[in-house]
N, C-alpha and C positions, 0 to 999 in steps of 0.2 A: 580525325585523330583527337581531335577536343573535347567530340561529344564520348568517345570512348573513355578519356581521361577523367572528364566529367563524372561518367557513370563508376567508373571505378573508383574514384574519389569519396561518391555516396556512399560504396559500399564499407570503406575501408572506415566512414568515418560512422556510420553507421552503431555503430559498436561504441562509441562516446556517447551519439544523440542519448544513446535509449539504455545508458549508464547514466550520463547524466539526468534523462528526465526519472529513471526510477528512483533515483538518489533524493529526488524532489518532490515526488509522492509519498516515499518512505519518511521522509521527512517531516513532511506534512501530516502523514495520519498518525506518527509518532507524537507527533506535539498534541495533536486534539488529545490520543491515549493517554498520555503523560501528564494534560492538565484533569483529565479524568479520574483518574489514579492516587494524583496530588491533592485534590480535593475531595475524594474519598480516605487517605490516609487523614489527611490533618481534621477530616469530621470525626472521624474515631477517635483519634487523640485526643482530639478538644471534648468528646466526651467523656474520657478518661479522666483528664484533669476536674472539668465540673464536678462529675461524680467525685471525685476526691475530695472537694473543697468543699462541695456539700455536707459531705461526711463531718470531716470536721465542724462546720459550720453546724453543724447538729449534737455535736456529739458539745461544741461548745456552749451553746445556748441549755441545753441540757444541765450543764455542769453550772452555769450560772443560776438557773433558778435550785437547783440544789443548793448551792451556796450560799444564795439569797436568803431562803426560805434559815437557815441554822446558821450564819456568821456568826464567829467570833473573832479576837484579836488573831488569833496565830492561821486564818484566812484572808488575811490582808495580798498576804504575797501571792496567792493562788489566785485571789481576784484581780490583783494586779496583772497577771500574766496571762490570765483569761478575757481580760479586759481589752489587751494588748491583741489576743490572739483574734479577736471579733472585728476589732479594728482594724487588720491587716485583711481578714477577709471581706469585708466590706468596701475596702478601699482596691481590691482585686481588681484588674482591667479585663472583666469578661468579655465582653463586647470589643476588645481591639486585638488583633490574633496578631498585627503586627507591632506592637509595644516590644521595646529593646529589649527590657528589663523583664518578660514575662517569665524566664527559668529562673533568677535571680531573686524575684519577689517570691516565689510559689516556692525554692527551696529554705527562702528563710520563715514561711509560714508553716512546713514540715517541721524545720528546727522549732517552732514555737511554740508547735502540738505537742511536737517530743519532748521539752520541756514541761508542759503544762501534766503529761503524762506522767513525768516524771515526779514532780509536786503533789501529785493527787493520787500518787502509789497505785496507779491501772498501768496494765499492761497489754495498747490495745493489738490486733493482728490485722489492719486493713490489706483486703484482700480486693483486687479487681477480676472479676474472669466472667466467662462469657452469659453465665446466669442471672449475673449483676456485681453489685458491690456492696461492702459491707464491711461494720467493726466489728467484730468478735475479742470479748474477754474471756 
């Protein structure tokens, strides 16, 4: 009667083992997919961003030697903000993906384009999509 008990016992548990061991596979090849996936999203993004900051980082240095080249007094405050806005880009933490402050920095170098844009009477349309990126006036 034991060995009966026994054998029915397997069967009945049967039904856990191989819940539990799929539960543990699934589990597993979920994480490998998920770190696959997670590191395929945040390579996009972070290309996103670069490309953004480049832009501006171009469109800034741009605006500098324009300015350079014809300053006058009432370009003081345009250089100042342009000055401002080089220094923020430069001082960007490309290389640390894990920096606290990385939305925080990157939305106040937005506000300082938008400003600079502002100053300098352009009105740029940065566009990202899948053919590249780009300012258009």
């Amino acid at each position: 009667m034991a060995e009966g008990q026994d054998l029915f016992d397997a069967i009945v548990m049967a039904d856990d083992r191989f819940r539990g061991e799929g539960y543990q596979e699934g589990y597993e090849e979920g994480s490998g997919l998920g770190i696959i996936e997670g590191r395929q999203h945040g390579t996009v993004y972070g290309a996103k961003i670069g490309s953004e900051i480049g832009c501006y980082q171009g469109f800034a240095f741009a605006w500098r030697y324009l300015l350079h080249s014809c300053a006058t007094e009432k370009d003081s405050k345009k250089m100042k903000v342009l000055e401002s806005l080089i220094s923020m880009i430069q001082k960007f933490p490309y290389g640390d993906p894990t920096y606290a402050n990385l939305h925080e920095d990157l939305d106040r170098i937005r506000g300082k384009f938008k400003q600079l844009c502002s100053l300098l009477n352009v009105q740029p349309d940065f566009k990202i999509s899948a053919e590249g990126s780009g300012l258009s006036f």
